[in-house]
C-alpha positions as CSV (number, residue, x, y, z in Angstrom):
1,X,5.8,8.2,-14.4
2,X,3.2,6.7,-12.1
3,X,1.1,5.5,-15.1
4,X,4.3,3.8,-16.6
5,X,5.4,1.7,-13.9
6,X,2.1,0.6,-12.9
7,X,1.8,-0.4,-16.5
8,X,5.5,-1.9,-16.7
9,X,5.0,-4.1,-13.3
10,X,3.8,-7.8,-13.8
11,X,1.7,-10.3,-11.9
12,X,2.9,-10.8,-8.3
13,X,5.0,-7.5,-8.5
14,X,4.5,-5.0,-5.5
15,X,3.8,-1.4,-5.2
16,X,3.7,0.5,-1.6
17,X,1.6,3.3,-1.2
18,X,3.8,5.4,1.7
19,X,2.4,8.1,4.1
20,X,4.7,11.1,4.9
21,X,6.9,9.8,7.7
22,X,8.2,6.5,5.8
23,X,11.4,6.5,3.9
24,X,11.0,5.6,0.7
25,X,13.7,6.5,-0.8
26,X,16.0,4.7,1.3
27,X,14.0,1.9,1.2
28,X,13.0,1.4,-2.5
29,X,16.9,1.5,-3.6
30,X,16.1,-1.2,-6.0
31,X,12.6,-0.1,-7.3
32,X,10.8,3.1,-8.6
33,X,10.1,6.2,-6.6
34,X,7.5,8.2,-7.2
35,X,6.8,11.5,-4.9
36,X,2.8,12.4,-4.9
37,X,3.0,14.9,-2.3
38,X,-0.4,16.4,-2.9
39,X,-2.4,13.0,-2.3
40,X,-3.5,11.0,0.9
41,X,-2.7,7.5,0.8
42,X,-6.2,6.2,0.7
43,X,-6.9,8.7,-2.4
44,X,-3.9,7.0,-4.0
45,X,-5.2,3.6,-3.1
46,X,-8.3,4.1,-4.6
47,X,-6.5,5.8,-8.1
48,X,-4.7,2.7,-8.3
49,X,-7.2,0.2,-7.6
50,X,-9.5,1.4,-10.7
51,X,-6.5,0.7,-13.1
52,X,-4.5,-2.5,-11.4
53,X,-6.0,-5.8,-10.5
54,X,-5.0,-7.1,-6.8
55,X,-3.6,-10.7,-7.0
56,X,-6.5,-12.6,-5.6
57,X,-5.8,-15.7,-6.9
58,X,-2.4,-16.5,-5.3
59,X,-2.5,-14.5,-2.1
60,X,-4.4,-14.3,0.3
61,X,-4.2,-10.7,1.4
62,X,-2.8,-8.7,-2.0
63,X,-3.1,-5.7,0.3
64,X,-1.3,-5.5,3.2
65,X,-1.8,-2.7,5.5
66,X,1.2,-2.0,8.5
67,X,0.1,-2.4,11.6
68,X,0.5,-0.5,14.9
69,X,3.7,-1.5,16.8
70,X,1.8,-3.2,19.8
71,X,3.4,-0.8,22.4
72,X,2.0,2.2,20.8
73,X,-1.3,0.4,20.1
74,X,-2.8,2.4,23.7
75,X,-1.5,5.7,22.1
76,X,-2.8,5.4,18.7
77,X,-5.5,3.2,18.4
78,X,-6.6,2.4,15.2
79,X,-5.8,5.1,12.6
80,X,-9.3,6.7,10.9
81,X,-7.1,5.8,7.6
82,X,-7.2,1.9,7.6
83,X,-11.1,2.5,7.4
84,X,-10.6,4.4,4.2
85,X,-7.9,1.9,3.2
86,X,-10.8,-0.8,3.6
87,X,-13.2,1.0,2.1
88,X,-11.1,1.7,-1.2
89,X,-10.8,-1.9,-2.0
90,X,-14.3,-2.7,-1.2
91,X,-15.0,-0.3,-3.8
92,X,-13.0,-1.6,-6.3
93,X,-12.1,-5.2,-5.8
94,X,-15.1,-7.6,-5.8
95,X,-14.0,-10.2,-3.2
96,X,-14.3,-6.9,-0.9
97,X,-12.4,-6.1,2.9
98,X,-11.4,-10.3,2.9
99,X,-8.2,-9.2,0.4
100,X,-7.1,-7.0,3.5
101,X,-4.5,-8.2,5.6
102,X,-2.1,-6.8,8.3
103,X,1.4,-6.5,8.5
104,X,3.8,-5.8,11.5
105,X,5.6,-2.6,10.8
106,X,9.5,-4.4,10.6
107,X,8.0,-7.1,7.8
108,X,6.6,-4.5,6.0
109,X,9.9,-2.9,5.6
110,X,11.3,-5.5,4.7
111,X,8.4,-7.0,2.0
112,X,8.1,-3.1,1.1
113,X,12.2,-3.6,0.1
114,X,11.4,-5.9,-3.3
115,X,8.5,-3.4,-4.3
116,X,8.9,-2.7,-8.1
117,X,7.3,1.2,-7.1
118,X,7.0,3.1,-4.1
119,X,4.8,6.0,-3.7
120,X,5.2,8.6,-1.6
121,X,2.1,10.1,-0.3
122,X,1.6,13.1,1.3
123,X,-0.6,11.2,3.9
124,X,0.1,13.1,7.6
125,X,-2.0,10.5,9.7
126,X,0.8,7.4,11.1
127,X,0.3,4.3,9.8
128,X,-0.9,5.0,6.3
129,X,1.8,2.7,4.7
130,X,-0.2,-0.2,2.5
131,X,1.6,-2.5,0.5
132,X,-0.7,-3.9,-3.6
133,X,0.4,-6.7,-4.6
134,X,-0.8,-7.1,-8.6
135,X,-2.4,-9.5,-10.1
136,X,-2.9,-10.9,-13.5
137,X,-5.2,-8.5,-16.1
Protein backbone atom coordinates (compact mmCIF):
# COMPACT_ATOMS: atom_id res chain seq x y z
CA UNK A 1 0.00 0.00 0.00
CA UNK A 2 2.94 2.13 0.96
CA UNK A 3 4.78 1.48 -2.36
CA UNK A 4 1.46 2.47 -4.22
CA UNK A 5 0.85 5.77 -2.88
CA UNK A 6 4.27 6.81 -2.89
CA UNK A 7 4.20 5.85 -6.50
CA UNK A 8 0.58 7.45 -7.11
CA UNK A 9 1.68 11.06 -5.37
CA UNK A 10 2.94 13.82 -7.76
CA UNK A 11 5.38 16.62 -7.59
CA UNK A 12 4.75 19.02 -4.60
CA UNK A 13 2.39 16.29 -2.99
CA UNK A 14 3.13 15.65 0.82
CA UNK A 15 3.64 12.64 2.84
CA UNK A 16 4.08 12.78 6.89
CA UNK A 17 6.07 10.29 8.52
CA UNK A 18 4.15 10.16 12.22
CA UNK A 19 5.65 8.89 15.51
CA UNK A 20 3.36 6.95 17.94
CA UNK A 21 1.56 9.73 19.79
CA UNK A 22 0.20 11.73 16.63
CA UNK A 23 -3.17 11.15 15.25
CA UNK A 24 -3.12 10.26 12.00
CA UNK A 25 -6.04 9.07 11.37
CA UNK A 26 -7.95 11.88 12.42
CA UNK A 27 -5.80 14.06 10.83
CA UNK A 28 -5.28 12.50 7.28
CA UNK A 29 -9.32 12.33 6.71
CA UNK A 30 -8.63 13.41 3.23
CA UNK A 31 -5.42 11.35 2.40
CA UNK A 32 -3.97 7.86 2.78
CA UNK A 33 -3.16 6.05 5.98
CA UNK A 34 -0.80 3.75 6.28
CA UNK A 35 0.04 1.91 9.86
CA UNK A 36 3.95 0.71 10.03
CA UNK A 37 3.88 -0.05 13.54
CA UNK A 38 7.16 -2.06 13.48
CA UNK A 39 9.38 0.92 12.16
CA UNK A 40 10.95 4.13 13.86
CA UNK A 41 10.35 7.25 12.01
CA UNK A 42 13.83 7.88 11.03
CA UNK A 43 14.05 4.09 9.57
CA UNK A 44 11.00 5.06 7.53
CA UNK A 45 12.55 8.33 6.49
CA UNK A 46 15.46 6.79 5.19
CA UNK A 47 13.07 3.79 3.23
CA UNK A 48 11.47 6.59 1.57
CA UNK A 49 14.18 8.77 0.74
CA UNK A 50 15.99 5.98 -1.46
CA UNK A 51 12.84 5.74 -3.67
CA UNK A 52 11.25 9.51 -3.70
CA UNK A 53 12.97 12.64 -4.67
CA UNK A 54 12.55 15.73 -2.08
CA UNK A 55 11.33 18.90 -3.97
CA UNK A 56 14.48 20.88 -4.01
CA UNK A 57 13.80 22.96 -6.63
CA UNK A 58 10.65 24.78 -5.39
CA UNK A 59 11.06 24.68 -1.62
CA UNK A 60 13.24 25.55 0.40
CA UNK A 61 12.90 23.00 3.23
CA UNK A 62 11.02 19.69 1.38
CA UNK A 63 11.43 18.24 4.93
CA UNK A 64 10.00 19.69 7.58
CA UNK A 65 10.55 18.40 10.94
CA UNK A 66 7.97 19.62 14.07
CA UNK A 67 9.47 21.38 16.50
CA UNK A 68 9.39 21.42 20.34
CA UNK A 69 6.41 23.62 21.70
CA UNK A 70 8.79 26.32 23.24
CA UNK A 71 7.40 25.79 26.78
CA UNK A 72 8.46 22.29 26.85
CA UNK A 73 11.74 23.09 25.08
CA UNK A 74 13.54 23.00 29.05
CA UNK A 75 11.83 19.52 29.48
CA UNK A 76 12.71 17.94 26.34
CA UNK A 77 15.50 19.31 24.73
CA UNK A 78 16.23 18.30 21.48
CA UNK A 79 14.98 14.83 20.66
CA UNK A 80 18.12 12.22 19.73
CA UNK A 81 15.64 11.52 16.65
CA UNK A 82 15.94 14.94 14.61
CA UNK A 83 19.78 13.88 14.48
CA UNK A 84 18.73 10.70 12.79
CA UNK A 85 16.14 12.65 10.84
CA UNK A 86 19.16 14.83 9.64
CA UNK A 87 21.24 12.27 9.03
CA UNK A 88 18.72 10.27 6.69
CA UNK A 89 18.53 13.00 4.27
CA UNK A 90 22.19 13.70 4.24
CA UNK A 91 22.39 10.28 3.12
CA UNK A 92 20.20 10.38 0.56
CA UNK A 93 19.58 13.78 -0.81
CA UNK A 94 22.71 15.53 -2.23
CA UNK A 95 22.05 19.14 -1.28
CA UNK A 96 22.43 17.49 2.37
CA UNK A 97 20.95 18.88 6.14
CA UNK A 98 20.23 22.60 4.17
CA UNK A 99 16.68 20.81 2.81
CA UNK A 100 15.85 20.52 6.61
CA UNK A 101 13.58 22.94 8.06
CA UNK A 102 11.47 23.28 11.27
CA UNK A 103 7.97 23.52 11.84
CA UNK A 104 5.97 24.71 14.93
CA UNK A 105 3.87 21.82 16.08
CA UNK A 106 0.08 23.63 15.32
CA UNK A 107 1.42 24.43 11.50
CA UNK A 108 2.42 21.13 11.14
CA UNK A 109 -1.01 19.96 11.85
CA UNK A 110 -2.31 21.89 9.83
CA UNK A 111 0.35 21.50 6.57
CA UNK A 112 0.26 17.66 7.78
CA UNK A 113 -3.92 18.03 6.98
CA UNK A 114 -3.42 18.26 2.81
CA UNK A 115 -0.77 15.31 2.97
CA UNK A 116 -1.64 12.78 0.07
CA UNK A 117 -0.21 9.83 2.79
CA UNK A 118 0.43 9.65 6.34
CA UNK A 119 2.47 7.06 7.97
CA UNK A 120 2.16 5.95 11.08
CA UNK A 121 5.33 4.92 12.72
CA UNK A 122 5.88 3.12 15.57
CA UNK A 123 8.44 5.75 16.69
CA UNK A 124 8.11 6.08 20.93
CA UNK A 125 10.60 9.14 21.18
CA UNK A 126 8.15 12.76 21.07
CA UNK A 127 8.62 14.76 18.40
CA UNK A 128 9.41 12.30 15.65
CA UNK A 129 6.67 13.75 13.28
CA UNK A 130 8.48 14.95 9.74
CA UNK A 131 6.58 16.10 7.03
CA UNK A 132 8.52 15.04 2.65
CA UNK A 133 7.39 17.13 0.45
CA UNK A 134 8.09 15.31 -3.31
CA UNK A 135 9.70 16.42 -5.94
CA UNK A 136 9.87 15.88 -9.62
CA UNK A 137 11.67 12.34 -10.78
Amino acid sequence: MLLKALADMGHGDLVVIADDFYPSVSMARDGITVDADGIGAAAMLDAILQLMPLDTEYVEHPVLIMDVMEEKRAEIGRPAVWDEFIAAVEKNEPKGKSCVGFIDRFSFYDKAKTAFVTISTGERRPYGCVILQKGVM
